[in-house]
N, C-alpha and C positions, 0 to 999 in steps of 0.2 A: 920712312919706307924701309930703311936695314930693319929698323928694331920689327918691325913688320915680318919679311923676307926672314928674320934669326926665328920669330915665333914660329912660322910654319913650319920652318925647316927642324924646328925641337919637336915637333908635333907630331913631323911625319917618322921623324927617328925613335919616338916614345911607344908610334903603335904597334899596337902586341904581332905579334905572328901568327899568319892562321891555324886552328887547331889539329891538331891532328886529328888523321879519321883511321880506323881501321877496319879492315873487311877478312873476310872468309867464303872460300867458294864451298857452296854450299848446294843440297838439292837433296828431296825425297827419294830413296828408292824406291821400284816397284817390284813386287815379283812377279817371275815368267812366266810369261803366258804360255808359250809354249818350249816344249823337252824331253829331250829323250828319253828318259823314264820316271816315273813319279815318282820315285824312293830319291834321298840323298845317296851319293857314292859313298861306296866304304872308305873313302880315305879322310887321311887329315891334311890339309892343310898349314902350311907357316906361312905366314903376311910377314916376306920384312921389310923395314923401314925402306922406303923407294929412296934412291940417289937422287944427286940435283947436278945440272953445272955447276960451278963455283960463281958466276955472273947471276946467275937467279936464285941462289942460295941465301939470298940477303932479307931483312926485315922490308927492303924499301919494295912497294913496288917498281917493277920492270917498266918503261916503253921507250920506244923507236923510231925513227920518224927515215929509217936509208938502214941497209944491209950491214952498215958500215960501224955503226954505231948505236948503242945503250944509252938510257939515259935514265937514272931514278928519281923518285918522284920525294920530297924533304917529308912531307906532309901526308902521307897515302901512302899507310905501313899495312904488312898482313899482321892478323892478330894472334896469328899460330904460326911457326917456323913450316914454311909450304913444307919438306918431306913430309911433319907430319900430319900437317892438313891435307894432303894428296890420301898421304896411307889412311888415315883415318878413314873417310871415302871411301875409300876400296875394301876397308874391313867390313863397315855400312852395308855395303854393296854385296859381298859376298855372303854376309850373313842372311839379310835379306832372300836373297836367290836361293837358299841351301841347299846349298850344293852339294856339302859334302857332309858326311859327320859332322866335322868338329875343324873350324878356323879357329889358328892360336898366334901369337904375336911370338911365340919365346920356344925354345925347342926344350923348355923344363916344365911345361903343362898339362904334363900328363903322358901318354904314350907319344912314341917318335912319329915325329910327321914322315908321311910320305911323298908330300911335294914342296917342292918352296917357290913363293909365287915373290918375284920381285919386279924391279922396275925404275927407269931411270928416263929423270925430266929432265928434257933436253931444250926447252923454251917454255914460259909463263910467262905472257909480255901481251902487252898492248902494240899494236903497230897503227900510225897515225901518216898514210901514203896519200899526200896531197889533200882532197877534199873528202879523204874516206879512212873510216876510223874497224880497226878489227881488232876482234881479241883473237888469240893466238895461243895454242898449247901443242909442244911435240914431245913426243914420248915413244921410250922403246918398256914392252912387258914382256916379262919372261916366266917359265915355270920349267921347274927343273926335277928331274928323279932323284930320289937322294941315296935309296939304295945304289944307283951306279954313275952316278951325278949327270947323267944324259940330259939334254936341254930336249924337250918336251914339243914345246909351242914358245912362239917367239912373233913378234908383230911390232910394228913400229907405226906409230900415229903422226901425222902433220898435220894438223885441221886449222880452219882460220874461218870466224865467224863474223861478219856484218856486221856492228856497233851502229844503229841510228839517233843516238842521242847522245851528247859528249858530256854525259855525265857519268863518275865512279861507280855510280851503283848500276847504270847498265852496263859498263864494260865489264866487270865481276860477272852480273846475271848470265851473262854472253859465253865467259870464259866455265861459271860453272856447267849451262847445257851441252858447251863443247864434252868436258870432264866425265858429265853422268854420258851422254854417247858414246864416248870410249870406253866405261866399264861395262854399259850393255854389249860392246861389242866380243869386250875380253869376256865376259861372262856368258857367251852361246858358243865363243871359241869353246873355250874350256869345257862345256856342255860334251861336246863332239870329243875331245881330248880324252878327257876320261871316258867317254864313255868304249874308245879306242881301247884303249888301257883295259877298262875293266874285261872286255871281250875280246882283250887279244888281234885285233883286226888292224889295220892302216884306218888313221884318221880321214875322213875326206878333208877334200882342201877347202879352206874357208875363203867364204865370200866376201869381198873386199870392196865392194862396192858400198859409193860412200852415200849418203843422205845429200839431196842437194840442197838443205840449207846448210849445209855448211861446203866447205873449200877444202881439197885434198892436195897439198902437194906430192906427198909420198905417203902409199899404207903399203905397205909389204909385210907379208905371213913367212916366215918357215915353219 
């Protein structure tokens, strides 16, 4: 019976580890349907690298299960350092849209931008509240004048989406529709922003009203 009891026990300490998986939030953009003028804006554009907390800065993925507490996953890594899978994204996005001229990542590619669009994640995390599973992303975007470094437009994201299957690859799917809803939303911001700027006028104030598949705790505009 030990020499039994010792076999299993070598057996269960022999097996491998699960393997590791890695994901990437990801999604098609579209272009806009509608905007306020059909030409792109004369300006340029700088995309810089988006900031992170130092808590979701990590390879591991994020999730939660109490306000209180973090917890990462050993096995359920992203495949790209999130700032730059976020900013990726948003390069995607704005190019897609064009918006303007000319988006650049580096302020040595060619003529001086005239805006810098940045941006800092403030949550990328699964949250797992009882019998109900969300993904979660909160973000603050900025866009700035560089000529007189004035802060432009400014908006802050809390969204939390439904997860109905507790598996990785829907919670990702979930977190990236959160992700592309928020750069549709910066991206009609921005629409109205310059198009302020270009004519000189007060921006009108953007609509903040959220989609109700998803959950808002906080969106606020300046």
């Amino acid at each position: 019976m030990c020499v039994c009891c010792a076999a299993a026990l070598l057996l269960m300490q022999c097996k491998p580890p699960p393997a590791r998986q890695y994901f990437m939030l990801n999604y098609t953009p579209v272009p806009m349907q509608q905007r306020i003028t059909e030409t792109p804006y004369p300006y340029i554009i700088r995309l810089r690298e988006f900031s992170i907390e130092e808590a979701y800065g990590r390879p591991q993925i994020v999730y939660r299960q109490n306000p209180f507490e973090l917890r990462y996953y050993n096995f359920r890594l992203w495949a790209v350092k999130p700032t730059r899978m976020v900013t990726d994204l948003m390069f995607k996005h704005l190019n897609t849209a064009n918006l303007t001229n000319s988006v650049v990542r580096r302020f040595d590619e060619g003529r001086r931008p005239d805006f810098e669009l940045s941006g800092m994640i403030e949550a990328l995390e699964e949250y797992d509240s009882d019998d109900l599973l969300f993904a979660h992303i909160a973000m603050r975007v900025n866009l700035t004048r560089i000529s007189d470094g004035a802060n432009v437009y400014s908006r802050h994201f809390d969204l939390r989406k439904r997860v109905y299957r507790r598996e990785p690859e829907f919670v990702i799917r979930e977190k990236s529709l959160i992700m592309e809803y928020i750069f549709n939303q910066v991206i009609h911001d921005l629409d109205s922003r310059l198009a302020a700027e270009l004519n000189g006028t007060q921006a009108p104030k953007v609509n903040t009203e959220v989609d109700p598949a998803f959950i808002s705790d906080t969106d606020q505009t300046e």
